[in-house]
C-alpha atoms as one frame of an Amber mdcrd trajectory, in Angstrom:
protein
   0.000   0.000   0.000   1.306   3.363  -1.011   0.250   6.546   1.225   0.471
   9.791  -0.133  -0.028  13.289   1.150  -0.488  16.499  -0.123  -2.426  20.206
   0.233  -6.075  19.915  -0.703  -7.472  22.364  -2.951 -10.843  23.121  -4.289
 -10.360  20.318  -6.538 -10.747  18.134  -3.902 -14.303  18.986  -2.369 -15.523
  15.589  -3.315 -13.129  13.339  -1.969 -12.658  16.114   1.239 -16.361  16.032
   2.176 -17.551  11.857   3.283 -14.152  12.101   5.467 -15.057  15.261   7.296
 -18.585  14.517   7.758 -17.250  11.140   9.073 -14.938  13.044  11.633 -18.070
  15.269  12.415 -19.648  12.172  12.940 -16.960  10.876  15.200 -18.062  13.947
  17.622 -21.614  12.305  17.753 -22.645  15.269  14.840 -25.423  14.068  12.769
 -24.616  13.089   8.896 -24.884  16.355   6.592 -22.656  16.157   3.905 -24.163
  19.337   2.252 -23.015  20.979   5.353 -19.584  19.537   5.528 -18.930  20.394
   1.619 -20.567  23.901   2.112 -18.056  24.375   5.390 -15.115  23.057   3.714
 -15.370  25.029   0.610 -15.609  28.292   2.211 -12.643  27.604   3.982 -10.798
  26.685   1.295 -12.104  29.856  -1.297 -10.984  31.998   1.801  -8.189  31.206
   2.367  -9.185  30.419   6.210  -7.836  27.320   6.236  -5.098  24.882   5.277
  -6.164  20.928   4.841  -3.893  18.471   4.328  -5.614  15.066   2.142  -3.997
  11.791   2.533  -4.305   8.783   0.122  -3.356   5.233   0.196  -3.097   3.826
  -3.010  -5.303   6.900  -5.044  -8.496   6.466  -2.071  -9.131   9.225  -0.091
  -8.040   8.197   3.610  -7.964  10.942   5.955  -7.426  14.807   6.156  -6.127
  17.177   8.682  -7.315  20.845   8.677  -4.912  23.702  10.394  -6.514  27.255
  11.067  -4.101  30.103  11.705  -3.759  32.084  14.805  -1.496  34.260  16.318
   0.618  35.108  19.458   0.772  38.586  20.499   3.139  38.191  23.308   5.593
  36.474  20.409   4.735  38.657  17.727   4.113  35.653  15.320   2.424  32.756
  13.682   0.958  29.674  15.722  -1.084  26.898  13.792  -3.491  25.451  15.493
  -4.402  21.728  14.128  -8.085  21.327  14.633  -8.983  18.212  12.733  -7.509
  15.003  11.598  -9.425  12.265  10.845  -8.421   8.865   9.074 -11.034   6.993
   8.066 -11.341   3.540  10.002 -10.526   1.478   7.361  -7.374   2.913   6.332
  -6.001   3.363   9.779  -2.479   1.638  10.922  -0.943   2.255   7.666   0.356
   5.558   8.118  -1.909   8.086   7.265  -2.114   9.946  10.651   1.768   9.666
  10.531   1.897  11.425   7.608  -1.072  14.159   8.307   0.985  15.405  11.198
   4.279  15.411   9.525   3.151  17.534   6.134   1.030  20.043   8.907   4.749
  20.223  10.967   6.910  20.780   7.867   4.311  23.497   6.340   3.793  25.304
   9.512   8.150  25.566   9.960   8.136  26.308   6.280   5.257  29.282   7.470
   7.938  30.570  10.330   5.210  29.819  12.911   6.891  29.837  16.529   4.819
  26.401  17.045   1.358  24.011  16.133  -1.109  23.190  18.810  -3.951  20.974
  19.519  -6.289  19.414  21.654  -8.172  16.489  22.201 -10.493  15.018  24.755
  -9.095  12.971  27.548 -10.083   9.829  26.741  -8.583   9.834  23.439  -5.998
   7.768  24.435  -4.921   6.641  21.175  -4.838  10.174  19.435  -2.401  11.133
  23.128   0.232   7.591  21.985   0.277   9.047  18.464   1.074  12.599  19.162
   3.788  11.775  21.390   5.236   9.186  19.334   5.549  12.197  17.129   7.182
  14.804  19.582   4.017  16.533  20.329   4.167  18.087  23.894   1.499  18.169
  26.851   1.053  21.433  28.028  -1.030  23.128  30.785   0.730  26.283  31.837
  -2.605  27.909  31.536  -6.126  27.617  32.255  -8.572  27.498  29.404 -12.183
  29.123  29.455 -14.635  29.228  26.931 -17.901  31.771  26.388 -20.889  30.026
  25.057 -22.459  31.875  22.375 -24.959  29.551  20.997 -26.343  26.108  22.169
């Protein structure tokens, strides 16, 4: 099996959209691929969003989609990776690997001072993967969040 990765484009709406209604999915979302599509593509005509499409041999397999931010105390660039998804079937064969590597070397190529994420605590497997890859826990802060619809 041969795994590919590369920067999505507009091109790639159709192949983008059953994987990130799948991930929505994954976050007990109900199934609305118009939605997903509709989402995607505005982020992509934008320009509010970078996604990163991996194959294994030509089929679609997963994605991971960075949004930019910045840090004012650092006066620069920080990614933050806020999807990546791999498709059950096509998981164990790299894919994830690869999602976080091509987001790592294009956000270094970018200058940013650093990527972040976050996941829930339970994800146990998405923790082992991101550490296998050098990722960093970090909680020097406290996090709080304003509701502004249900």
């Amino acid at each position: 099996m041969k795994t590919s990765i590369r920067r999505a484009t507009l091109d790639d709406l159709d192949a983008l959209t059953p994987l990130f209604d799948a991930y929505r999915g994954f976050y007990e979302q109900r199934s609305e691929p118009e939605l997903a599509r509709d989402f995607l593509q505005a982020r992509l005509q934008r320009g509010e969003s970078v996604i990163f499409l991996g194959h294994i041999d030509n089929t679609p397999a997963g994605f991971t989609q960075l949004y930019p931010m910045f840090s004012s105390v650092r006066a620069t660039r920080i990614w933050i990776l806020n999807d990546l998804f791999v498709a059950p079937e096509a998981r164990r064969h790299g894919v994830a690997q690869g999602l976080l590597q091509a987001a790592a070397d294009f956000a270094r190529a970018d200058g940013a001072a650093r990527l972040e994420l976050e996941t829930t605590p339970d994800n146990l497997t998405a923790q082992a993967l991101y550490r296998a890859q050098g990722w960093q826990a970090f909680d020097d802060t406290l996090r709080f969040r304003l509701p502004l619809v249900d």
